[in-house]
C-alpha positions in Angstrom: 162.6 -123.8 -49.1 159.0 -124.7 -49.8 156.0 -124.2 -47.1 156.2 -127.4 -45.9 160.1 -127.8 -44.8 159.5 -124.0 -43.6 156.6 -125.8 -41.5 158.6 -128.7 -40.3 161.2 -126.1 -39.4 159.2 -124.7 -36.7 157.7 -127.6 -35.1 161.7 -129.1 -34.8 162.6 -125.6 -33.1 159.7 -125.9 -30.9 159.7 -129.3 -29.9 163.8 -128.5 -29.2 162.9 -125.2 -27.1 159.9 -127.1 -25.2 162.5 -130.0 -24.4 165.0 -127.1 -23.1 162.4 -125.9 -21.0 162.1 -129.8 -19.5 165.6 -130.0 -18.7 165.8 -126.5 -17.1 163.0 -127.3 -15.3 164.1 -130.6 -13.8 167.6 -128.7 -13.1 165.5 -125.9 -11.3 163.9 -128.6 -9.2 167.2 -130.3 -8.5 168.8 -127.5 -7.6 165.9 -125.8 -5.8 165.2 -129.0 -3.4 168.8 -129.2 -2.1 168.3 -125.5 -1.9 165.3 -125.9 0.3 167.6 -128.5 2.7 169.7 -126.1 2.9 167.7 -123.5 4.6 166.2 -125.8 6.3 169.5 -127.1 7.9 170.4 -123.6 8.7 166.9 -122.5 10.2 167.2 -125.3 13.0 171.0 -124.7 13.5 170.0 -121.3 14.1 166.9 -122.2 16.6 168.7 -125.1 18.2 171.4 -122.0 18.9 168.5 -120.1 21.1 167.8 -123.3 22.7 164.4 -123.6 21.0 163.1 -127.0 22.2 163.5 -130.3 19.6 159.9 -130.5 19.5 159.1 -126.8 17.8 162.2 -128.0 16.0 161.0 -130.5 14.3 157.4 -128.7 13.7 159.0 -125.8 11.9 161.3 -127.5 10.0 158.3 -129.6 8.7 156.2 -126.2 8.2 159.5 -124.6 6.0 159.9 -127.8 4.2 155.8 -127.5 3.2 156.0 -123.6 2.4 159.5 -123.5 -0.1 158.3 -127.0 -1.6 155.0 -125.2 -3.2 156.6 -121.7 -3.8 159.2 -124.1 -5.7 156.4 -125.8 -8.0 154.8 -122.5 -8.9 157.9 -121.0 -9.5 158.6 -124.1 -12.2 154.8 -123.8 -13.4 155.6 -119.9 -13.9 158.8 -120.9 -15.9 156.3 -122.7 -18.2 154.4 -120.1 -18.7 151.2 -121.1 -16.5 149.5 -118.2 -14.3 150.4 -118.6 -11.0 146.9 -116.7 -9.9 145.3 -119.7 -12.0 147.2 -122.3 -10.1 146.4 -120.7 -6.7 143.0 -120.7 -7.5 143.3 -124.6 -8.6 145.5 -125.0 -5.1 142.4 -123.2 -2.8 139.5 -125.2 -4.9 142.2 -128.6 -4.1 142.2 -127.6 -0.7 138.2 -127.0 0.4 138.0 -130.5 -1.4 140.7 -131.7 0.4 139.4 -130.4 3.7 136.1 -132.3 3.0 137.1 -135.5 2.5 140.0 -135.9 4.9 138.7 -133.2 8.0 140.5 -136.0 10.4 143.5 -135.6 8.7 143.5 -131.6 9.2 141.9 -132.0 12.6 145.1 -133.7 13.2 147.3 -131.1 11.8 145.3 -128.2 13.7 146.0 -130.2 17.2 149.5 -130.9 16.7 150.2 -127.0 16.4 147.9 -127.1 19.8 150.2 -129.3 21.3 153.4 -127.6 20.0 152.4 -124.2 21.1 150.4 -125.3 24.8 152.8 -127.6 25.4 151.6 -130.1 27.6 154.2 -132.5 26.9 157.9 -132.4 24.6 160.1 -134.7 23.3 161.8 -137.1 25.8 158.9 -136.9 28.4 157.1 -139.9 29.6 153.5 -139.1 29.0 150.1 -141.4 29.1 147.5 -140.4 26.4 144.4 -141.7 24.4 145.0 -144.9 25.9 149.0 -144.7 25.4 151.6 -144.8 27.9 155.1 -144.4 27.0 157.8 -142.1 26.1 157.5 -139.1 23.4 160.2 -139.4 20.7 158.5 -137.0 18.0 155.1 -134.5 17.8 154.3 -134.7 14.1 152.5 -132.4 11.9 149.6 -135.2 12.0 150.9 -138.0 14.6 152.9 -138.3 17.7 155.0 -141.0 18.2 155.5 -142.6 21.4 157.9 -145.8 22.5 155.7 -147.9 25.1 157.1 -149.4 28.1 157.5 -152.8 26.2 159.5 -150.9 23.3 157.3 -150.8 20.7 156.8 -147.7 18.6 153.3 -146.4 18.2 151.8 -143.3 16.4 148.6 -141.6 18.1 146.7 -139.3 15.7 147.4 -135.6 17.5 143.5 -135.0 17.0 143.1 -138.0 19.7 145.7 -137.0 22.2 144.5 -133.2 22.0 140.8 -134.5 22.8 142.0 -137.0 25.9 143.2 -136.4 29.3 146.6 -136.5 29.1 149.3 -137.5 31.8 152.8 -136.1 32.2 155.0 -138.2 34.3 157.8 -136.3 33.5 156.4 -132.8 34.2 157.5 -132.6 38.2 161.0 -133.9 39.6 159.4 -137.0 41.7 157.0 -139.2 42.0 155.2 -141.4 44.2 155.0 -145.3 44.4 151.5 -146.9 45.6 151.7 -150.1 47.0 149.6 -152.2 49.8 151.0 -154.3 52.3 147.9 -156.5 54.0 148.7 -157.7 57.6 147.0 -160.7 59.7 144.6 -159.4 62.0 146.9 -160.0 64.5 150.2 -158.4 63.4 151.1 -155.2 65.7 150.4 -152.5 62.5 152.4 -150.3 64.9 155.7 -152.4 64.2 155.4 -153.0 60.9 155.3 -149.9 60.0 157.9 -149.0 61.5 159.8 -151.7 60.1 159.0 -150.6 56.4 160.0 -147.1 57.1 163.6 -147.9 58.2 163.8 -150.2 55.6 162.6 -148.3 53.0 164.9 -145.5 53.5 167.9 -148.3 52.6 166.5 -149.0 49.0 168.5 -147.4 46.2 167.1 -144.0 44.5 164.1 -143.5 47.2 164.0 -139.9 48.2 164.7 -138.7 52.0 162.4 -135.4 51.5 159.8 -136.6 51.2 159.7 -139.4 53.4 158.3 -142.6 52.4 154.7 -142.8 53.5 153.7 -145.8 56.1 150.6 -145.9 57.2 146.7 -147.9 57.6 144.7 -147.9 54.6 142.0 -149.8 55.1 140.5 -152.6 57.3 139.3 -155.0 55.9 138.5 -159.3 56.9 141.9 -159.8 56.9 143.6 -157.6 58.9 144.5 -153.8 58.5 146.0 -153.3 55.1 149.0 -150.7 54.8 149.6 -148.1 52.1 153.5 -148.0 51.0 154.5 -145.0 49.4 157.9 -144.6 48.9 159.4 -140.9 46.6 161.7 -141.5 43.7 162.9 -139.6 40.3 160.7 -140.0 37.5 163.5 -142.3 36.0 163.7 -144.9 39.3 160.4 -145.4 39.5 160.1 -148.8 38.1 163.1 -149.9 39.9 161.7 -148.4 43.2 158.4 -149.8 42.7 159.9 -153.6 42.3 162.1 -153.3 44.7 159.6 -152.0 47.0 157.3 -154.9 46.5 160.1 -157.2 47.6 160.9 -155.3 50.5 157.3 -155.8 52.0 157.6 -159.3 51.2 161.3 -160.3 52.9 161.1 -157.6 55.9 157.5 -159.3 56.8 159.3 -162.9 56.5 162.0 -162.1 58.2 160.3 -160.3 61.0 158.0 -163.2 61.7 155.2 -161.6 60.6 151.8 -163.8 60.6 150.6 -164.5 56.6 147.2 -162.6 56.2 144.6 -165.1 55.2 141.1 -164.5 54.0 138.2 -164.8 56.5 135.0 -166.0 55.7 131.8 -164.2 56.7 129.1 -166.2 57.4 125.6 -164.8 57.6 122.7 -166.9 59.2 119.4 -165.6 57.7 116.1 -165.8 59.6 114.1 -168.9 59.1 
């Protein structure tokens, strides 16, 4: 055998053992990912089995995914050969350039673990933030999700929702319904009121304790102008409010009520 087949030799059994090392690796990342869906399955069987709320659910299953998918690739680097210390190094330099060009996009990461560990809203509440209203169907690592009342899905950055007041309508067991009902100047208040209390109490879903609220809110050129505000579940409230509004209208109508109409003010100035 002369130098040159010895030569050739090598490079064959090298370029054979490097190709091994491909195919192991590509199995080892095969088998490590359903590996990692695995665990994953089982962690949030496991939480969902201490009644750990869908929201921190969701967040940690995100977080394990994150952690075993990098110990994974520098598992497969370390197969290679390559230093792992090396490649943390390369991951930390990654990361502080990372950090400076996209400091929204961790900004959004730190709030949503705000919001997952405060807790001002979870999954399934009705909430109204940065300008959103509508219901919470997932708290991201970077975005929450929220279905408006019109049904259209809409991801808020966490960082913006953290940084804005933010309104939990599902948070206590009722809630209140404000409406007006204007009067003629001439209508006995005294009897209408009355009138919109009894009725009230007859409308589907309004709550008994507490009562629905009848009384004068303001006085203004058409008449005194009543506040309606009638108790309901979180849930009714749309179908209280409408129904409400229709009350005022047909119990007025029916009772013979005088319409309110607008008087005009007319100041004389001093010639």
């Amino acid at each position: 055998m002369t130098w040159g087949d010895f030569a050739q030799k090598l490079v064959t059994l090298g370029v054979a053992g490097f190709l091994l090392k491909v195919f192991g690796a590509i199995a080892v990342w095969i088998i490590g990912r359903r590996l990692i869906q695995f665990a994953i399955a089982l962690a949030v069987r496991a939480l969902r089995r201490q009644a750990v709320e869908e929201t921190l659910l969701v967040y940690i299953g995100s977080t394990i995914s994150v952690l075993l998918n990098v110990a994974l690739v520098v598992a497969i680097l370390g197969y290679f050969g390559v230093e792992t210390t090396t490649f943390a190094a390369l991951v930390a330099g990654a990361g502080v350039a990372i950090g400076a060009a996209w400091g929204g996009l961790l900004a959004n990461f730190a709030a949503g673990a705000f919001l997952v560990v405060l807790r001002p809203f979870k999954v399934g509440d009705w909430i109204s933030a940065a300008g959103v209203t509508g219901k919470v169907e997932e708290i991201g690592m970077f975005a929450t999700t929220v279905d408006t009342a019109d049904n259209v899905r809409t991801f808020v950055g966490n960082n913006k929702i953290f940084g804005d007041t933010i309104q939990n309508f599902s948070a206590n067991p009722y809630r209140r319904v404000d409406l007006t009902a204007q009067l003629h100047g001439n209508a006995d208040h005294r009897a209408a009121s009355t009138l919109l209390k009894e009725r009230l109490a007859k409308i589907p879903n309004v709550l008994a304790s507490p009562p629905p609220d009848v009384e004068i809110l303001e006085l203004n050129d058409m008449g005194p102008k009543l506040a309606v505000r009638p108790y309901c579940a979180n849930k009714d409230y749309w179908q209280v409010y409408f129904d409400t509004n229709r009350l005022i209208r047909e119990a007025f109508d029916e009772a013979g009520f005088p319409a309110a109409e607008q008087r005009l003010r007319i100041v004389q100035g001093n010639t």
